[in-house]
C-alpha positions as CSV (number, residue, x, y, z in Angstrom):
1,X,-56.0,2.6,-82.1
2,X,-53.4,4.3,-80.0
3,X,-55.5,4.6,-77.0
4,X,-55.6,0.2,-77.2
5,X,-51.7,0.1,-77.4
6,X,-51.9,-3.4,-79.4
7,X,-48.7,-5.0,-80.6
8,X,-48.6,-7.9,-82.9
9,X,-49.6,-11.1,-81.6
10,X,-52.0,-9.8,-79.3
11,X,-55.8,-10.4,-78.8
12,X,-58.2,-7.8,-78.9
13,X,-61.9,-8.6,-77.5
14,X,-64.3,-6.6,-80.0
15,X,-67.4,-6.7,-77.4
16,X,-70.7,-6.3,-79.3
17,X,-69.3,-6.4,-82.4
18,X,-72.0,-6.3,-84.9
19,X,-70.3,-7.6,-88.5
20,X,-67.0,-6.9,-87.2
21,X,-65.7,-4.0,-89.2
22,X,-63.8,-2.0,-86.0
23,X,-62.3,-5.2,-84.7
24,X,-61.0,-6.5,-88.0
25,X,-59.5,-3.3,-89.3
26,X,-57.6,-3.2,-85.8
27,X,-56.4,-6.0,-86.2
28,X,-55.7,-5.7,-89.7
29,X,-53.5,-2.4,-88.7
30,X,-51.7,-3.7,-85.2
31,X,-50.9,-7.6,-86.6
32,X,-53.3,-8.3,-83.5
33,X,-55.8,-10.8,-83.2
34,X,-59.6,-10.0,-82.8
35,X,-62.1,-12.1,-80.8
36,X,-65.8,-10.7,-81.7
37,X,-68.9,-11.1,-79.7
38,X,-72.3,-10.1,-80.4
39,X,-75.8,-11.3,-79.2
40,X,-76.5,-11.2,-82.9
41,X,-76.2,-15.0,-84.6
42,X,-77.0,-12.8,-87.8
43,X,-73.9,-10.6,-87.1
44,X,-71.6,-13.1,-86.4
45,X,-72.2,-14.7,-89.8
46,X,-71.7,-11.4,-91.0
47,X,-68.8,-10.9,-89.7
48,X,-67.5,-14.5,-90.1
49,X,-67.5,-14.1,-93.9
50,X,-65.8,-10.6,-93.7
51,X,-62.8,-12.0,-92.3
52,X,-62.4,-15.0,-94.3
53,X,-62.4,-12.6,-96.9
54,X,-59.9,-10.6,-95.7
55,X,-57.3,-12.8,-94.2
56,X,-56.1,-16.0,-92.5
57,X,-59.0,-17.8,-90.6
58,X,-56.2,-17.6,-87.3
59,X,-56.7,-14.3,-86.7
60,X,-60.2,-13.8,-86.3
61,X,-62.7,-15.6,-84.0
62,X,-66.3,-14.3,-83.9
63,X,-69.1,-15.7,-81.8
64,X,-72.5,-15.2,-80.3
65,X,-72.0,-13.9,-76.7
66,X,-73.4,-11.3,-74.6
67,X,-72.1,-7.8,-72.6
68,X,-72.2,-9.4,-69.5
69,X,-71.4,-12.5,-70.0
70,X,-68.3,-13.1,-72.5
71,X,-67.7,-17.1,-71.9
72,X,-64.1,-16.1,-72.2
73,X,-61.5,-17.0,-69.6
74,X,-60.1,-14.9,-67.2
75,X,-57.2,-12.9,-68.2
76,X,-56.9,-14.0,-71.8
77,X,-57.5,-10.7,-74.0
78,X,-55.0,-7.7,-74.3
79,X,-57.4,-5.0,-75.0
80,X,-61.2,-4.6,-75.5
81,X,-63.2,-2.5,-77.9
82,X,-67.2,-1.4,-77.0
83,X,-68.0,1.2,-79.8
84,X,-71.2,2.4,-78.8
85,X,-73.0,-0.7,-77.3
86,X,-72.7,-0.3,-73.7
87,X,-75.3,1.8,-73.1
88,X,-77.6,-1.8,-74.2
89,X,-75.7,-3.8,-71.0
90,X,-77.7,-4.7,-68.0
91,X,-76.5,-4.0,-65.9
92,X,-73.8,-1.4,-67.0
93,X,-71.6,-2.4,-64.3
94,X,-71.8,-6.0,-65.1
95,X,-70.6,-5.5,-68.7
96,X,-67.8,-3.5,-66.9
97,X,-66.7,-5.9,-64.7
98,X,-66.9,-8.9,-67.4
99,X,-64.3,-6.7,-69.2
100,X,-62.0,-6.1,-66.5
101,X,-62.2,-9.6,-65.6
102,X,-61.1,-11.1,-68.8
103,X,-58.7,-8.3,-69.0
104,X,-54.6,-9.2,-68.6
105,X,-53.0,-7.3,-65.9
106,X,-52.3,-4.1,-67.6
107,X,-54.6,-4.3,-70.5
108,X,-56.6,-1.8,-71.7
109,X,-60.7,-1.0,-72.3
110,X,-61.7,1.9,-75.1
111,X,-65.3,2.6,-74.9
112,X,-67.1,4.5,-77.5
113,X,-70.5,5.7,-76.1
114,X,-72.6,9.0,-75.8
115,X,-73.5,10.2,-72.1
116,X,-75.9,12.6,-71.2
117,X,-74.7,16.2,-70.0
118,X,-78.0,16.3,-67.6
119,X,-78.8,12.8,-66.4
120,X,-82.3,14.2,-64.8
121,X,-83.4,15.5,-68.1
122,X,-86.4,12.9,-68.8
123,X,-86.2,13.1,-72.2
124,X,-83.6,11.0,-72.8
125,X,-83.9,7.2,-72.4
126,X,-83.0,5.6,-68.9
127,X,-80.3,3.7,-70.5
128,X,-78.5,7.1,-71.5
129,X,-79.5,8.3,-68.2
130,X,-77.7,6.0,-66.1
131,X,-74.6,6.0,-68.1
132,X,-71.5,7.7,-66.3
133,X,-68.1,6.0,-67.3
134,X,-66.0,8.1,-65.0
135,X,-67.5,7.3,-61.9
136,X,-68.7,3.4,-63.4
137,X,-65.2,2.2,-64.6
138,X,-63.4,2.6,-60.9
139,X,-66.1,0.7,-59.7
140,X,-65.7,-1.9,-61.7
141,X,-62.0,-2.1,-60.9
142,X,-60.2,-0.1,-63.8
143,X,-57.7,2.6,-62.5
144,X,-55.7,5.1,-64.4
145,X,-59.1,6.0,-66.2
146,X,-59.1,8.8,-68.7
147,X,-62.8,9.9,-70.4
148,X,-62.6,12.6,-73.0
149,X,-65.5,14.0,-74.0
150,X,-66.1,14.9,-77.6
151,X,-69.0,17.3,-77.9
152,X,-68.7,17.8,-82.3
């Protein structure tokens, strides 16, 4: 949560958010507010009915969208959250540069995702393949980029 330096008041962008667990419990934490997108219509009911559960209907906004294609407007989210879903963008660097595009000046992407330490070995899917953050997330316009690999 750190690593998305949220404050009250803000809006995080939970980008393929599934039933909006991560999103909501980020939220719930930084007195942010959490905008969740997922190609799943099934999802978003999902996670719909979590967060009237859990709070007032203001602070959580979930709808059917896609990686590369957000529908939001430009510059109007804080922070956004991918936890492992990027890899199912295409392409990658569209996804990318949707985020940084609806992205306010200094605002901040965390990406959750496995990459593969040999990206010739052919036993790995092409989506895993062609995942590289470090050299994708410049080119897509982020600076100041930090990728920490956590092997365990």
């Amino acid at each position: 949560m750190t690593a998305l330096d949220l404050r009250e008041g803000q809006v995080l962008l939970d980008l393929a958010c599934g039933r909006g667990g991560y999103g909501l419990e980020i939220a719930r934490r930084t007195g942010s507010r959490v905008v969740g997108l997922d190609f799943s219509a099934v999802a978003i009911e999902h996670a719909q009915h979590r967060a009237q559960a859990l709070g007032p209907a203001d602070r959580a906004d979930f709808r059917v969208g896609e990686l590369t294609g957000t529908g939001l407007s430009t510059a109007s989210v804080d922070a956004v959250l991918i936890v492992d879903s990027i890899q199912f963008a295409e392409p990658t660097l569209d996804a990318l540069r949707e985020c940084r595009r609806v992205l306010l000046p200094g605002g901040r992407i965390v990406i959750t995702c496995w990459e593969a330490l040999d990206a010739t070995d052919e036993r790995l899917s092409p989506r895993m393949r062609q995942l590289d953050l470090l050299r994708q997330l410049p080119r897509a316009g982020f600076v100041d980029v930090e990728v920490t690999d956590r092997p365990a």
